[in-house]
C-alpha positions as CSV (number, residue, x, y, z in Angstrom):
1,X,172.0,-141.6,27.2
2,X,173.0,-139.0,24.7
3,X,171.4,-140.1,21.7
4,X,168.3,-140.4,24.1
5,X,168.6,-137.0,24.7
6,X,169.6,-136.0,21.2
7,X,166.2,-137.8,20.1
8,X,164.5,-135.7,22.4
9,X,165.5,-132.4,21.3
10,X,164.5,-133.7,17.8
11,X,160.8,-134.6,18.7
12,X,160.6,-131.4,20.4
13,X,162.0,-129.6,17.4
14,X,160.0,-131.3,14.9
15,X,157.0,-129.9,17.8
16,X,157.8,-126.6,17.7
17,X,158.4,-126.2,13.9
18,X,154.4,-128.3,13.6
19,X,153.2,-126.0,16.1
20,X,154.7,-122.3,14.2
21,X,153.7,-123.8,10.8
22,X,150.4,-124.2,12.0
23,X,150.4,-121.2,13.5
24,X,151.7,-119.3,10.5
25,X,148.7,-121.3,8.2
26,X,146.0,-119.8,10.8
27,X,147.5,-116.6,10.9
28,X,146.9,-116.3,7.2
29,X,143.6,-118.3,7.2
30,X,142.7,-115.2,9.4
31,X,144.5,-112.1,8.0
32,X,143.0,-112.9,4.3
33,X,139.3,-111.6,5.2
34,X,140.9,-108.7,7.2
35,X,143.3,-107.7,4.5
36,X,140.1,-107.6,2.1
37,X,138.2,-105.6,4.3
38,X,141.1,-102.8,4.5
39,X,140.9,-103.0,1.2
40,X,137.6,-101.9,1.2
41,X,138.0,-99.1,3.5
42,X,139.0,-96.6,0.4
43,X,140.8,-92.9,1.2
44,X,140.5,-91.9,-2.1
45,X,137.1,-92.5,-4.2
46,X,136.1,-91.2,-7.3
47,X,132.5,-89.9,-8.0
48,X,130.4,-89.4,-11.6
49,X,128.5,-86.0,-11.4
50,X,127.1,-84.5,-14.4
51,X,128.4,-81.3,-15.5
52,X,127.4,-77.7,-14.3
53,X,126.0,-76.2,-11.5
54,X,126.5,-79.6,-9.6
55,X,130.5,-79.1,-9.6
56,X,130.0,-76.0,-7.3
57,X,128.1,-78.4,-5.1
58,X,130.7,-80.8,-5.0
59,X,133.8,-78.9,-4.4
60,X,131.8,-78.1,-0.8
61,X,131.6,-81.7,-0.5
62,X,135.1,-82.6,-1.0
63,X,136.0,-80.5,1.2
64,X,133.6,-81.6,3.9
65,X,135.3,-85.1,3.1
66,X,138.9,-84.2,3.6
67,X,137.9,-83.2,6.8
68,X,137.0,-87.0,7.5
69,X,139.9,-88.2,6.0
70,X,138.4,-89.1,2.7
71,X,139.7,-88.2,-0.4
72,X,136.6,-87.2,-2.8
73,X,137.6,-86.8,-7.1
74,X,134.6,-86.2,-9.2
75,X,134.5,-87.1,-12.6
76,X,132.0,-85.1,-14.8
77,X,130.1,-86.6,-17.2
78,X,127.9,-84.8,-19.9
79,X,124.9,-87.4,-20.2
80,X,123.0,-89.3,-18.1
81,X,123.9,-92.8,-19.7
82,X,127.7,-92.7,-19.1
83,X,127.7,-92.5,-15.2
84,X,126.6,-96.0,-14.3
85,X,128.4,-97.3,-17.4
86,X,131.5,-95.9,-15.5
87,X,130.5,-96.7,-12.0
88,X,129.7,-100.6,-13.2
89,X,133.2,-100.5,-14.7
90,X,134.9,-99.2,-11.9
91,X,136.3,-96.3,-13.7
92,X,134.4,-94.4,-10.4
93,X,133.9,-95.6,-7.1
94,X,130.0,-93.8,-6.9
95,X,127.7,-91.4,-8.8
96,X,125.2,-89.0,-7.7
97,X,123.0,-87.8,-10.3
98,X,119.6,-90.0,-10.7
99,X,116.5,-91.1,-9.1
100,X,115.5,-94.6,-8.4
101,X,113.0,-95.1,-11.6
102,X,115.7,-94.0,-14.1
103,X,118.1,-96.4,-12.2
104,X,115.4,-99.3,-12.1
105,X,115.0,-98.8,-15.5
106,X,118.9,-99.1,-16.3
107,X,119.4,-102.1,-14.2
108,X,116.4,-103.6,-16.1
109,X,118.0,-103.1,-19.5
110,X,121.8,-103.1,-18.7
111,X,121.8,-105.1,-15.4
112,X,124.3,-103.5,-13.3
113,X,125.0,-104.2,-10.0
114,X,124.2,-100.7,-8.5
115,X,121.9,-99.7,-5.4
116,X,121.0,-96.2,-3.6
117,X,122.9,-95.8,-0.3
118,X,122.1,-91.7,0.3
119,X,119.5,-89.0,-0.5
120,X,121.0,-85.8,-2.5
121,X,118.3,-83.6,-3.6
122,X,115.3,-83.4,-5.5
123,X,114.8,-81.4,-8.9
124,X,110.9,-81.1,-9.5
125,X,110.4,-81.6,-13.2
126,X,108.8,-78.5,-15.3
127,X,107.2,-77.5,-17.9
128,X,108.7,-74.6,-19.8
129,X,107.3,-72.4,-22.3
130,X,108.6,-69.5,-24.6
131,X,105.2,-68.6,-26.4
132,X,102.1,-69.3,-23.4
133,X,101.9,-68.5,-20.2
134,X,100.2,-71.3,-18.7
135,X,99.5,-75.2,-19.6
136,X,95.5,-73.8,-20.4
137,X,96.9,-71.6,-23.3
138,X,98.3,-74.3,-25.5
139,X,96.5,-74.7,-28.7
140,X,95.0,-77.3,-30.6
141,X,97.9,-79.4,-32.6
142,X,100.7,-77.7,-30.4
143,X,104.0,-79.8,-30.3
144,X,105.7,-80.3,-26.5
145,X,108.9,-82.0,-26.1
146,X,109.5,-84.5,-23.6
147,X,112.8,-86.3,-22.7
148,X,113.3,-89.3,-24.9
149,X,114.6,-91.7,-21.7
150,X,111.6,-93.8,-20.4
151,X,111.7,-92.5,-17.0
152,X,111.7,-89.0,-17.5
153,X,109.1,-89.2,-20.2
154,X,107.2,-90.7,-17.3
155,X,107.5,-88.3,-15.3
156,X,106.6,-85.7,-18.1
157,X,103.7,-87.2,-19.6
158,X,102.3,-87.1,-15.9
159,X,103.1,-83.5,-15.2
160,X,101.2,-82.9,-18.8
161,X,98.4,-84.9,-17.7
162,X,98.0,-83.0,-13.7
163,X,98.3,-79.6,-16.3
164,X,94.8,-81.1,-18.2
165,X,97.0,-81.4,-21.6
166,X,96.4,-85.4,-21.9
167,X,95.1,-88.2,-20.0
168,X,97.2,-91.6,-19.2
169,X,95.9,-94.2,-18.7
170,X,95.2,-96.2,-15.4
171,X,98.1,-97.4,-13.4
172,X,100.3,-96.2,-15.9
173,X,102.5,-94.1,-13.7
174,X,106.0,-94.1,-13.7
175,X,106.6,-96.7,-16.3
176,X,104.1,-94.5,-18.6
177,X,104.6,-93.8,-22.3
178,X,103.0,-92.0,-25.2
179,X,100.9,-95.3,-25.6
180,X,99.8,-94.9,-22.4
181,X,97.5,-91.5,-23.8
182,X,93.9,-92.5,-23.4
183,X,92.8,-88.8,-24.3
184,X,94.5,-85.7,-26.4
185,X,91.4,-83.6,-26.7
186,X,94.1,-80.5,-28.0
187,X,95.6,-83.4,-30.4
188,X,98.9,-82.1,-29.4
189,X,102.0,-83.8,-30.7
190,X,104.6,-85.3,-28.0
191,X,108.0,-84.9,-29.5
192,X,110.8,-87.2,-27.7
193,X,114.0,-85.4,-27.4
194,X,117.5,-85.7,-25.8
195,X,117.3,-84.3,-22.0
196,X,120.6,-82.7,-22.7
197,X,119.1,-80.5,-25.9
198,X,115.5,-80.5,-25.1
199,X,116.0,-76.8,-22.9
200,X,117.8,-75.6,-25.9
201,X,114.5,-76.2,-28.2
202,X,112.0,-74.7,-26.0
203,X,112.0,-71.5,-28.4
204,X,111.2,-74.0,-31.3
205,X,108.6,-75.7,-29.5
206,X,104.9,-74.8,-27.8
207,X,106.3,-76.1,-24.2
208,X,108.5,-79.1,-23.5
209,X,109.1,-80.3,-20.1
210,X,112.7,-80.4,-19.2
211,X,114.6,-81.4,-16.0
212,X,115.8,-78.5,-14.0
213,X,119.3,-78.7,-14.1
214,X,119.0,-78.7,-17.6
215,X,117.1,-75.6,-17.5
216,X,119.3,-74.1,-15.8
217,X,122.3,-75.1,-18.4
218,X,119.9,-74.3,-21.5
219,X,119.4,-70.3,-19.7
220,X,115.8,-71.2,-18.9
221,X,114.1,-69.2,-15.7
222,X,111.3,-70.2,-13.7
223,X,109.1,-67.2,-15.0
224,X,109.5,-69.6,-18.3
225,X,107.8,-72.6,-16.4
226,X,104.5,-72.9,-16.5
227,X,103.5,-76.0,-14.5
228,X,105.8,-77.9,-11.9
229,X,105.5,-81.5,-10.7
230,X,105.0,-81.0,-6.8
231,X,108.3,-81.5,-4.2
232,X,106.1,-83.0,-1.5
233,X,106.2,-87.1,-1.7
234,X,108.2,-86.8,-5.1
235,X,109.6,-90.2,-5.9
236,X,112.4,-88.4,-8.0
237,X,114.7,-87.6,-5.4
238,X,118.4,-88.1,-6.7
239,X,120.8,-90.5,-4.4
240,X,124.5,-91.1,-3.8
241,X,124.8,-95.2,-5.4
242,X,127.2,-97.2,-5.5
243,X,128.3,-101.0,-6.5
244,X,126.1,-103.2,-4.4
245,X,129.3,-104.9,-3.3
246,X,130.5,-102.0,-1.7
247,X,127.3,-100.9,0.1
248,X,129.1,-101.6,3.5
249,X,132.5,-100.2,3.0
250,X,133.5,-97.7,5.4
251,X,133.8,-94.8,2.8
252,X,130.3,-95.2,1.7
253,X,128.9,-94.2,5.0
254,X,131.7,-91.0,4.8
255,X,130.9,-89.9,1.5
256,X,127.1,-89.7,2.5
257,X,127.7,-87.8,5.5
258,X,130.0,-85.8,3.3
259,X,126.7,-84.6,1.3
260,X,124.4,-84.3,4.1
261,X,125.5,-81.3,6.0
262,X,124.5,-77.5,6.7
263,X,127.6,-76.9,5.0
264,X,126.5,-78.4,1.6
265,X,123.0,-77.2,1.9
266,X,123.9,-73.3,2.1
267,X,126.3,-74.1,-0.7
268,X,123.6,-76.0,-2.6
269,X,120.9,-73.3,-2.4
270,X,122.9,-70.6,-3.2
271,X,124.0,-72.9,-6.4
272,X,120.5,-73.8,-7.4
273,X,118.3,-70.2,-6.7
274,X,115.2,-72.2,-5.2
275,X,114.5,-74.5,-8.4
276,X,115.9,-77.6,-6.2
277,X,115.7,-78.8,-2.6
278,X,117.5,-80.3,-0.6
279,X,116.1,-84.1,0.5
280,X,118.4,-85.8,3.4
């Protein structure tokens, strides 16, 4: 009768080890996806900004961060070909610099794995001049810079041709070039330079068009601009992005909300005097 009873508490043993082993195997089957997803969910992040006037922006958004519990570091970077580099990496979590065509254009040739997930602001592209007063004034053979990256040449070339210097041609658009010039009835010269030194050579040019923030940097004021692209449906609004695998993550949603406040927006147009709006 004993060693009935003895067998007994063995099977039941043996049951209740089977039944806790299984249990433990669920419970990690389970806790794996959640334990990625807290991983996900990020306190501290890093952000690529370029350099200058965008800092004072973004210490207003830290702040506005720490008050949602989300730590916000910006890196600053000094060209615009280094943030995605660092953002595909992983040496930063996001960046917030560029608009979608110069982004389209970098997946196309580098392939990252980056999307948009929040409107920033909007810079409308000029054209700056040290010697005329208006696009009309520019003389036959005169040499304008514009920035050597193909989206922002783009977007120069068709601010040059709205001012009635040159004429693209059809369904060029954003993806136009210098051999997309149908007519040059001044025969000017287009001269492709650095966006980070093309404000600096305004004074040794006829015009060039340069990007506002580098205006800004190179000393350039908007009684030196002489034709503007217009704000109103500008496809050149500049974004928060990040990896396209992190597109959901908690943070991501923070950070935006981060950027798109009053708070950021009096700090933002107090930064950039007018020559940038705000586009949330």
């Amino acid at each position: 009768m004993r060693k009935t009873l003895n067998t007994a508490k063995t099977r039941i043993n043996r049951a209740f080890l089977l039944a806790a082993t299984s249990a433990a195997i669920l419970s990690g089957t389970v806790l794996a996806p959640l334990s990625a997803a807290h991983a996900a969910d990020k306190t501290t992040i890093k952000v690529g900004i370029i350099s200058g006037e965008d800092e004072d922006v973004w210490r207003e958004v830290v702040k506005q961060a720490a008050a949602k519990g989300l730590t916000v570091k910006p890196v600053i970077f000094n060209d615009y070909n280094q943030p995605n580099e660092a953002l595909q990496n992983g040496e930063v979590d996001a960046n917030a610099f560029q608009h979608q065509p110069f982004l389209d254009n970098q997946i196309k040739v580098n392939h990252y794995n980056i999307v948009r997930v929040g409107d920033t602001a909007v810079w409308p592209i000029g054209l700056y001049s040290k010697k005329v007063k208006s696009a009309d004034e520019l003389k036959e053979g005169a040499v304008i810079g514009v920035p050597n990256d193909p989206s922002n040449e783009a977007r120069g070339l068709i601010l040059l041709q709205q001012s009635g210097v040159i004429k693209l041609k059809p369904g060029a658009g954003i993806f136009a070039t210098t051999a997309d010039i149908t007519e040059n009835p001044r025969h000017v010269t287009i001269k492709e330079l650095d966006s980070g030194i093309i404000g600096r050579s305004v004074p040794d040019l006829d015009a060039a068009i340069v990007n506002t923030d580098w205006a800004l940097k190179s000393g350039l004021t908007p009684a030196d601009r002489i034709a503007q692209e217009p704000v109103k449906g500008n496809p050149y609004n500049n974004f928060i992005a990040v990896k396209t695998e992190n597109v959901n993550a908690p943070w991501v949603k923070t950070l935006v909300s981060s950027y798109q406040n009053d708070a950021v927006k009096q700090e933002f147009d107090k930064v950039y005097k007018g020559t940038g709006v705000t586009a949330w």
